[in-house]
Rosetta silent file (secondary structure, phi, psi, omega in degrees, C-alpha in Angstrom):
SEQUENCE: XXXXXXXXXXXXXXXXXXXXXXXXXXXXXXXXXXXXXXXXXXXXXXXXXXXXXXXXXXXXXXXXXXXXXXXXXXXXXXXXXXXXXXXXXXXXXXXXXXXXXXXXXXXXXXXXXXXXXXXXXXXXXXXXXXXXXXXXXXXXXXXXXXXXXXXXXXXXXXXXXXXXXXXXXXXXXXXXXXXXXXXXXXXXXXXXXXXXXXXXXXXXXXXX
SCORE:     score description
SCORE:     0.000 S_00000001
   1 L     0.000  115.775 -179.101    0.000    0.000    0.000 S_00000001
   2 L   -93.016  142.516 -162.849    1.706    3.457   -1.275 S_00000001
   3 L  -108.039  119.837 -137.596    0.903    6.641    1.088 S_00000001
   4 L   -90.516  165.006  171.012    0.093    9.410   -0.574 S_00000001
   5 L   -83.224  152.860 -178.851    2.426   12.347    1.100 S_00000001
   6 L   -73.513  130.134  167.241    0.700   15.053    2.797 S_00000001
   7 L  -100.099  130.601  167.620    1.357   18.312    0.624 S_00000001
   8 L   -48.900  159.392  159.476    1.530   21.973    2.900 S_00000001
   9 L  -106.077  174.512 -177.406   -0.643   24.561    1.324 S_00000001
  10 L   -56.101  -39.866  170.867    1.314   27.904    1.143 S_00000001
  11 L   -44.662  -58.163 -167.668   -0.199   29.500    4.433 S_00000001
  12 H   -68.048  -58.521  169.026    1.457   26.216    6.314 S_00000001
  13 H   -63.126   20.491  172.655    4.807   26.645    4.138 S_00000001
  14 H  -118.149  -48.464 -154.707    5.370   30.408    4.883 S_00000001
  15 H   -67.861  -57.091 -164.754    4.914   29.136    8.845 S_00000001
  16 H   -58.526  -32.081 -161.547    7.298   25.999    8.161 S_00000001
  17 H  -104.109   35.744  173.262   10.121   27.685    6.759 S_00000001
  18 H   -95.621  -65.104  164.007    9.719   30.625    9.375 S_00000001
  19 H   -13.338  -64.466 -174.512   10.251   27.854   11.694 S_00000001
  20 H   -80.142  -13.877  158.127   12.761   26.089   10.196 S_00000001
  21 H   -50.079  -21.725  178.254   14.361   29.589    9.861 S_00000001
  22 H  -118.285  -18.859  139.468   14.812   29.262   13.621 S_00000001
  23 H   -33.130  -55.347  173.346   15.977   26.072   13.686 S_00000001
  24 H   -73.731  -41.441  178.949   19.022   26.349   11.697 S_00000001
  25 H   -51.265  -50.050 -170.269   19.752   29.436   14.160 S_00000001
  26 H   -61.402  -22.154  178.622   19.236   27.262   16.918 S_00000001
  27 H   -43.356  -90.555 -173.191   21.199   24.582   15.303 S_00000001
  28 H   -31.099  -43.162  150.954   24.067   26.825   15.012 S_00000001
  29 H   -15.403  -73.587 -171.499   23.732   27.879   18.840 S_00000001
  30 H   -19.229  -70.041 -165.198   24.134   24.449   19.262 S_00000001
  31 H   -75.166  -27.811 -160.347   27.079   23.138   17.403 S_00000001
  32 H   -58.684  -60.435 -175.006   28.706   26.921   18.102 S_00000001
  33 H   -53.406  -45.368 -156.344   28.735   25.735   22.066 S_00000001
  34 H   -69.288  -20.934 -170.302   29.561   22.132   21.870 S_00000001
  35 H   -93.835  -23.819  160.527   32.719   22.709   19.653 S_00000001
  36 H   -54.784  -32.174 -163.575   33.941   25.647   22.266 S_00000001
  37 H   -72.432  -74.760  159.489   33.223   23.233   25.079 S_00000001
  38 H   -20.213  -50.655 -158.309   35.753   20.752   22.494 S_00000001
  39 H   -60.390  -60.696  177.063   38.164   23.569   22.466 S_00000001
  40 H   -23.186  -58.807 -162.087   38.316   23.971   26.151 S_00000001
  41 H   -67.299  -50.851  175.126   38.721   20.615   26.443 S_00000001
  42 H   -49.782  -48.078 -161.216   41.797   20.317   24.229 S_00000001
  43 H   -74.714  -36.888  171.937   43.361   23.432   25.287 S_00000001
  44 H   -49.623  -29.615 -147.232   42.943   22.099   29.157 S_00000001
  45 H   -95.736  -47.889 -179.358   44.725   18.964   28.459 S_00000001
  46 H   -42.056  -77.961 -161.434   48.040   21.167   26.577 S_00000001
  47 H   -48.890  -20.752  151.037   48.099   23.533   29.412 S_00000001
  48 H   -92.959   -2.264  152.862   48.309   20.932   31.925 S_00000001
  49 H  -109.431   13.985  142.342   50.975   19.163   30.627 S_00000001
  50 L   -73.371    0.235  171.732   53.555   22.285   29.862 S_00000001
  51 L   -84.071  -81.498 -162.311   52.439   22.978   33.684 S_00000001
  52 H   -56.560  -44.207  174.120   53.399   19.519   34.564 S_00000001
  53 H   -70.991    8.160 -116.745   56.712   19.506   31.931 S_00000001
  54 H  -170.260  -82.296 -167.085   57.630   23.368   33.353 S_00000001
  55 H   -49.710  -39.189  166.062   57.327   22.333   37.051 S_00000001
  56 H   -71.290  -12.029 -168.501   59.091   19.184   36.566 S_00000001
  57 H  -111.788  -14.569 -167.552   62.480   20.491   34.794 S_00000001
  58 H   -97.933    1.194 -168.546   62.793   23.601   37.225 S_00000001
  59 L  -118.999  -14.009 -179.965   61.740   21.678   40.893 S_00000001
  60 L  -109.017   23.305  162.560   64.081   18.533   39.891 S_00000001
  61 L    64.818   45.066 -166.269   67.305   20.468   39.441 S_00000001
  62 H   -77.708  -52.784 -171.923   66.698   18.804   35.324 S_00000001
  63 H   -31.228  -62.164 -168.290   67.805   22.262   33.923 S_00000001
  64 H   -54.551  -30.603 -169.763   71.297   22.246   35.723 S_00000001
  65 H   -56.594  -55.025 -153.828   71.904   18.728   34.568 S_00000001
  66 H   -55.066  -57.429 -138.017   70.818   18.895   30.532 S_00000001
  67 H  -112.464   32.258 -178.721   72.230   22.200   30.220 S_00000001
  68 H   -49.519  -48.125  161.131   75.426   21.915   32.699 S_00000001
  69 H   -33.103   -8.664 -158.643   77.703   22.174   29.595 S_00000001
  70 H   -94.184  -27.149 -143.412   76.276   26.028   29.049 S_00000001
  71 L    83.488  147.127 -135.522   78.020   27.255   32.536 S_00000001
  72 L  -101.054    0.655  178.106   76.304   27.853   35.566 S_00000001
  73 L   -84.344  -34.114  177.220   75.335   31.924   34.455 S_00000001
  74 H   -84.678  -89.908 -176.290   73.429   30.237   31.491 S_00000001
  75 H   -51.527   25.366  167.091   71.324   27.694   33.476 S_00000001
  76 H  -107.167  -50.904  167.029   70.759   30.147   35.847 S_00000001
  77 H   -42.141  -65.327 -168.856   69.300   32.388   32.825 S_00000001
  78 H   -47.766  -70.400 -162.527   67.692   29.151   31.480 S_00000001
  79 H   -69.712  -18.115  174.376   65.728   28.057   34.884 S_00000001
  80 H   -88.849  -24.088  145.001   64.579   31.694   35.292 S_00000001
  81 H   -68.709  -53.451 -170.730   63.034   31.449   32.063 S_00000001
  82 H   -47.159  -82.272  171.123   61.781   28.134   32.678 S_00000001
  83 H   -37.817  -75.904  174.901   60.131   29.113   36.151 S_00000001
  84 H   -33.933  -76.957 -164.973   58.753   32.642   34.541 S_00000001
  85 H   -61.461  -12.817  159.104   57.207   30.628   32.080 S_00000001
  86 H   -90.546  -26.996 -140.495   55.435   28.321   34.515 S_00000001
  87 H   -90.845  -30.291 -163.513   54.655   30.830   37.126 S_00000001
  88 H   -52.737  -75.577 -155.198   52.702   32.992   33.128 S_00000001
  89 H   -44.792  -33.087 -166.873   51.190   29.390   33.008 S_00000001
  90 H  -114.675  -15.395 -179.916   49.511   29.247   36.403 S_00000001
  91 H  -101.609  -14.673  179.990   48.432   32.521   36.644 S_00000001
  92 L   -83.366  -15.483 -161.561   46.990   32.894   33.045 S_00000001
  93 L  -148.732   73.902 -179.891   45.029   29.515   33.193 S_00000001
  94 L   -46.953  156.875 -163.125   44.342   28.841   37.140 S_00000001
  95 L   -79.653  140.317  175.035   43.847   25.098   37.747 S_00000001
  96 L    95.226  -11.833  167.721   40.347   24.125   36.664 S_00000001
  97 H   -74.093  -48.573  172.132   39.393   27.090   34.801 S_00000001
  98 H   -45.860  -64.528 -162.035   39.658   25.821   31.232 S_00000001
  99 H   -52.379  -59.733 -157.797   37.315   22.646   32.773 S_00000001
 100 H   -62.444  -54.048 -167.761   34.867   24.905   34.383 S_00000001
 101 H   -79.659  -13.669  165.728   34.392   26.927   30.907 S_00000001
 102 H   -75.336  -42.471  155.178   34.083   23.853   28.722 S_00000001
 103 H   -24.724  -59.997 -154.587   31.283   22.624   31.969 S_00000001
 104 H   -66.051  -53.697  172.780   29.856   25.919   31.220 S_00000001
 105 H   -56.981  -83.200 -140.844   29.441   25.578   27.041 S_00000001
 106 H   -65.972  -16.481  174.315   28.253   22.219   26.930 S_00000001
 107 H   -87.479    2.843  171.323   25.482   22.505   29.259 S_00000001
 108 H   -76.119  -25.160 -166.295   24.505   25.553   27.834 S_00000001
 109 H   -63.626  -71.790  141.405   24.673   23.604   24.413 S_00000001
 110 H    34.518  -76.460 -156.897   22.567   21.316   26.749 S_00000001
 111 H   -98.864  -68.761  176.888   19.781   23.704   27.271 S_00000001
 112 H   -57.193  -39.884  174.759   19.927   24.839   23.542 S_00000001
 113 H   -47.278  -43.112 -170.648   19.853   21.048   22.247 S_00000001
 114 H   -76.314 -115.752  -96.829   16.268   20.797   24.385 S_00000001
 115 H  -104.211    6.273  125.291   14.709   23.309   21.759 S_00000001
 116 H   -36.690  -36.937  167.335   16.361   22.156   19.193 S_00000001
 117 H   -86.197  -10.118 -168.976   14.375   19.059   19.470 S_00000001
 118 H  -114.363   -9.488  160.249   11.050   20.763   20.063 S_00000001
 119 H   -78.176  -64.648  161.904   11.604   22.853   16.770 S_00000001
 120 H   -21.559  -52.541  178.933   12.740   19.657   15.143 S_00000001
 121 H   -65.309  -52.726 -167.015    9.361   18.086   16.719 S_00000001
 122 H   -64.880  -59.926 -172.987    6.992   20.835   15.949 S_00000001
 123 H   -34.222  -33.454 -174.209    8.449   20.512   11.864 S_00000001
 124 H   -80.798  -21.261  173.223    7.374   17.028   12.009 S_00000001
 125 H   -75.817  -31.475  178.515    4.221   17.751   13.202 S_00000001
 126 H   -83.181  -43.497 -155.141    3.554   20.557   10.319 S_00000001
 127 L   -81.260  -15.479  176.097    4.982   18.451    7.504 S_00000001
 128 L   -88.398   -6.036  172.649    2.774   15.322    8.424 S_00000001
 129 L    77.267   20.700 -171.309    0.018   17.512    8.457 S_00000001
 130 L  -107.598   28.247 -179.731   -1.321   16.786   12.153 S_00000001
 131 L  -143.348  152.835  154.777   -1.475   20.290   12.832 S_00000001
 132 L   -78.107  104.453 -168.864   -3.945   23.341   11.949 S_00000001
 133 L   -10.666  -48.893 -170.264   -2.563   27.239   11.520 S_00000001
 134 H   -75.637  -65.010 -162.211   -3.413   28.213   14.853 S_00000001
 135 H   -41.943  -85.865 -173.821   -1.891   25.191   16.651 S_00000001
 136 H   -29.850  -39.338  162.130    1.529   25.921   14.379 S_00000001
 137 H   -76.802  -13.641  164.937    1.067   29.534   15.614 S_00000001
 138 H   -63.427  -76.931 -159.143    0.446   28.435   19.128 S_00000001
 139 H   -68.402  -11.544  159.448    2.992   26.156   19.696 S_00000001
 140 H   -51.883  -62.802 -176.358    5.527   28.683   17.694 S_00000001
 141 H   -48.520  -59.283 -166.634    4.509   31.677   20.191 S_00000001
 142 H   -66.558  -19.635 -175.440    5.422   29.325   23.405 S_00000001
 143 H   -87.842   -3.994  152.544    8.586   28.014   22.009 S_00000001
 144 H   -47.280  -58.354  164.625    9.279   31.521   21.078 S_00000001
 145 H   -51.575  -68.565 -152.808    8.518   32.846   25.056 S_00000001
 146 H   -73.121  -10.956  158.506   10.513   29.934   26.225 S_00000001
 147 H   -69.805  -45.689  159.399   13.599   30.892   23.938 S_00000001
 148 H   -59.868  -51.975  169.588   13.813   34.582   24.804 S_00000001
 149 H   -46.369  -35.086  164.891   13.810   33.147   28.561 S_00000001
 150 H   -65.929  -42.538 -174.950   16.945   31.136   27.568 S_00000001
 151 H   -55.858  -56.903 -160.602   18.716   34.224   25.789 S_00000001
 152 L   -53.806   -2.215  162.407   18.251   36.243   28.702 S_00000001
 153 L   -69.159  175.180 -176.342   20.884   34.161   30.236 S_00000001
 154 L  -120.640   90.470 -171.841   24.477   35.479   29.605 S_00000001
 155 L   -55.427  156.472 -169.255   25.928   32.457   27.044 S_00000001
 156 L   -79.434  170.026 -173.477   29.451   31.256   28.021 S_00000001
 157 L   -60.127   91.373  170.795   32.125   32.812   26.084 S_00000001
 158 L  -113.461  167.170 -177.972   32.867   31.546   21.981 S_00000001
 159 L   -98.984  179.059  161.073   35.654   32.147   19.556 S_00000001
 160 H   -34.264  -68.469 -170.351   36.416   32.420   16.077 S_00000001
 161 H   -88.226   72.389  117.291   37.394   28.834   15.563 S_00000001
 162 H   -99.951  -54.931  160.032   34.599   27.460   17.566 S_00000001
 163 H   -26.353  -19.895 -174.976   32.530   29.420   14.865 S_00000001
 164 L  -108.935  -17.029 -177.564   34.930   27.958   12.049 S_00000001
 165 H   -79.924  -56.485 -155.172   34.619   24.438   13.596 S_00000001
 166 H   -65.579  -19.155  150.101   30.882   24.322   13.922 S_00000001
 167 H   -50.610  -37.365 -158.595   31.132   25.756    9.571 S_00000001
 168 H  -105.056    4.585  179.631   32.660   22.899    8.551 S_00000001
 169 L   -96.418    7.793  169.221   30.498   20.093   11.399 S_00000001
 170 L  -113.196   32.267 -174.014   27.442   22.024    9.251 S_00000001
 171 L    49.853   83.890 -170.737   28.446   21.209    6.336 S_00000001
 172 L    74.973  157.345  169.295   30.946   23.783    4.830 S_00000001
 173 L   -95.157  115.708 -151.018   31.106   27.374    6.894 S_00000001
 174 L   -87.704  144.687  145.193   27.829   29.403    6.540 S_00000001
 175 L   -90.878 -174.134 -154.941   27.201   33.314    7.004 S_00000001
 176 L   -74.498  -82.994 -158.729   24.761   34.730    9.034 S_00000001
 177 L   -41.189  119.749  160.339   22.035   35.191    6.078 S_00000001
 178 L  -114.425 -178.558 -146.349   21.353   31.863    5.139 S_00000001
 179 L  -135.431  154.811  178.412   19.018   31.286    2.033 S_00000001
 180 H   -79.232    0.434  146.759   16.075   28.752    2.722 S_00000001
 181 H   -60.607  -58.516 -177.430   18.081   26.102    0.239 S_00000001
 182 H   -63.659  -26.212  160.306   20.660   26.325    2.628 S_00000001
 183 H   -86.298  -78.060 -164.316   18.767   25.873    6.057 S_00000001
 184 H   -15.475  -81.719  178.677   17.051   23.015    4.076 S_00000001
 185 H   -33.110  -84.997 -166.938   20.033   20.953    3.922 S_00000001
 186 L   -22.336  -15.167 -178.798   20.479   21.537    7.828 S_00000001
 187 L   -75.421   97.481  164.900   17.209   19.833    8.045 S_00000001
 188 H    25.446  109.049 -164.869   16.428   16.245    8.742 S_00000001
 189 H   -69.296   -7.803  166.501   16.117   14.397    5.309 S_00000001
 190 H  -115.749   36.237  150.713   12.931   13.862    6.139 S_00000001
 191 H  -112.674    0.606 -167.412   11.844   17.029    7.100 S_00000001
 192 L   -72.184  137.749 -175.507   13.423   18.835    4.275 S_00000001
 193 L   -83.821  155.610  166.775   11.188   20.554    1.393 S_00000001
 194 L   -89.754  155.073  174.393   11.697   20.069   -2.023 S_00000001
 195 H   -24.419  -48.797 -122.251   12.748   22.953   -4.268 S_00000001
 196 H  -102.524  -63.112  177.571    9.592   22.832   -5.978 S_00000001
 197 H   -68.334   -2.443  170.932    7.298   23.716   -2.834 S_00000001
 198 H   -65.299  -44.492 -169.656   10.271   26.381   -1.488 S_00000001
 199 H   -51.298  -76.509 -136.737    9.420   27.983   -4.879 S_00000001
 200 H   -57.270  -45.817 -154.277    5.753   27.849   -4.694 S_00000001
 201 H   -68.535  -36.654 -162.396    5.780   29.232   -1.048 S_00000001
 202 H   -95.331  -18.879 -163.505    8.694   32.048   -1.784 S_00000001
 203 L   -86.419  169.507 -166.691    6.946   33.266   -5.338 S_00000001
 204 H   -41.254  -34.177  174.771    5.778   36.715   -6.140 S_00000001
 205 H   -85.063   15.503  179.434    2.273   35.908   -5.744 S_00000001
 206 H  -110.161   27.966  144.901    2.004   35.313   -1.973 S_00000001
 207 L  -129.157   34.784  151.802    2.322   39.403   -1.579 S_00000001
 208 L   -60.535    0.000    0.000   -0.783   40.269   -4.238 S_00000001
């Protein structure tokens, strides 16, 4: 038995790809946190072992040994660099800080990831055709409320390259204006529209 697919009428497609317009943002939230959180995580693991390498050649007399040959005015020079360069080390990146801000991104990611799925949810719910305009504007408005409640939090801290990581885990790196072909791909393949209904939904005649 073949099923026929539910088709959107235009009203329902101008809603869906408003939606899905907020989706891909949230998406992006998303991936934005989880690969600073990654970053964190990386950068935590160098800085404790140049701590641990640092601490280890200047508290075990290593310096005088390696670099006895230099004269004792040069390994004096040397371990005073060494030591400077540990003491830089513990005061730029206190123990536990790095962990605590990678803590801090992924559960924010966390937090974005729950409405990611209830955007995700709602889409599935429009494109199968179990829902009526008002319910898609109902259930828009509260996940709408309940997003702006999330913002109003003060998001942990991201960089550049957690922005250039989370381009190329999205398939290639995206600007902010994305075109509704391009949040399509970001979609579920089986929530994604075809081409054909983006058109009908986007042409010239839905502002007569």
């Amino acid at each position: 038995m073949v099923t026929k697919k539910y088709t959107m009428d235009k009203s329902q497609t101008l809603l869906y790809l408003q939606i899905a317009g907020r989706f891909d943002k949230i998406l992006w939230t998303h991936k934005i946190q989880e690969e600073e959180g990654d970053i964190n995580v990386h950068d935590n693991k160098i800085v404790k072992n140049w701590k641990c390498f640092l601490s280890a050649l200047t508290s075990a007399g290593a310096i005088g040994t390696i670099f006895s040959w230099c004269g004792e005015i040069w390994v004096s020079i040397i371990t005073s660099i060494v030591a400077a360069a540990s003491a830089f080390l513990v005061w730029r990146f206190p123990d536990g800080e790095l962990a605590n801000k990678s803590q801090a991104n992924k559960s924010y990611a966390a937090k974005v990831r729950h409405f990611r799925n209830r955007y995700e949810s709602l889409l599935t719910d429009i494109r199968v055709g179990n829902l009526s305009i008002e319910e898609i504007q109902t259930r828009r408005n509260v996940l709408e409320e309940d997003e702006n409640k999330l913002f109003e939090e003060v998001a942990p801290h991201t960089s550049d390259k957690a922005v250039k990581n989370a381009g190329i885990a999205l398939n290639e790196r995206k600007e902010s204006t994305t075109t509704f072909l391009e949040l399509n791909t970001h979609l579920p393949k089986h929530l994604q529209l075809t081409e054909e209904e983006i058109r009908n939904a986007t042409s010239d005649d839905l502002h007569d």
